[in-house]
C-alpha positions in Angstrom: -24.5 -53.9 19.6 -22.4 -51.3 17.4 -18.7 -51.9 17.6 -17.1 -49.0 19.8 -14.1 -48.8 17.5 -15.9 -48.0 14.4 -17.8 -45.4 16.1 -14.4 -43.6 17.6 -13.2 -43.7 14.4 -15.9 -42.1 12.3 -15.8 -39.7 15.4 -11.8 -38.9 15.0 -12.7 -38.3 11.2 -15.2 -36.1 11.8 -13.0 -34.2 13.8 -10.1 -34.0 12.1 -12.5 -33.0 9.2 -14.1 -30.0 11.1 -10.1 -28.8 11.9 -9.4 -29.0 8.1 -11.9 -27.1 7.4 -11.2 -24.7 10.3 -7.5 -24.4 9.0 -8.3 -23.7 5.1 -10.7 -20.8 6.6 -8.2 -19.5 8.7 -5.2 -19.1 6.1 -7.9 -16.6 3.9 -7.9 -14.4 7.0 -4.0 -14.7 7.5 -3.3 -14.3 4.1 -5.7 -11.2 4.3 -3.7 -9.9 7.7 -0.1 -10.4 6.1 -1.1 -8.1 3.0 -2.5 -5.3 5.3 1.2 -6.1 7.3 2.7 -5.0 4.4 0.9 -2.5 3.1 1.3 -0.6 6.3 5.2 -1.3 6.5 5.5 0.4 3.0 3.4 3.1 4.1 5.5 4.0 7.0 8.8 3.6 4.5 7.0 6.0 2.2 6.4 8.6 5.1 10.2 8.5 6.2 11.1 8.9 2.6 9.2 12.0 2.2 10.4 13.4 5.5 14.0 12.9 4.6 13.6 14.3 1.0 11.2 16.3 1.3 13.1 19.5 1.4 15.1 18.4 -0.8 12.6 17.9 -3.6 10.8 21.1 -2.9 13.8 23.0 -3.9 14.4 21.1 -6.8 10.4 22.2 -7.7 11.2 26.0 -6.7 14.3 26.2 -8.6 12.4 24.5 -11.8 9.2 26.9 -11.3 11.5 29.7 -10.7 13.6 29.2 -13.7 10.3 28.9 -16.0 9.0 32.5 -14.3 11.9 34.4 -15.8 
């Protein structure tokens, strides 16, 4: 007769194998998530930037293409 404890432990490290695994998989995926995370927070920093100084900037561009008309 097989011994129960052996086979609820090869079962347990089996498991705990198949969650490793599972959790190695998973931080690509998170990793993947947190750069998006950023690179939409930097986008929307860009975009209030440019709508602050936006104006601002144009002038500076007029006043430069302006001055090089005369």
């Amino acid at each position: 007769m097989a011994d129960p404890y052996r086979a609820l432990g090869s079962l347990y490290l089996r498991a705990t194998e198949c969650v490793a695994r599972a959790a190695r998989s998973d931080d690509d995926g998170q990793g993947m998530v947190e750069y998006a995370l950023i690179l939409v927070l930097i986008a929307i920093v860009v975009i209030v930037v440019l709508q602050l100084v936006g104006k601002q900037v144009n002038n500076v561009f007029s006043n430069i293409s302006n001055g090089l008309a005369r």
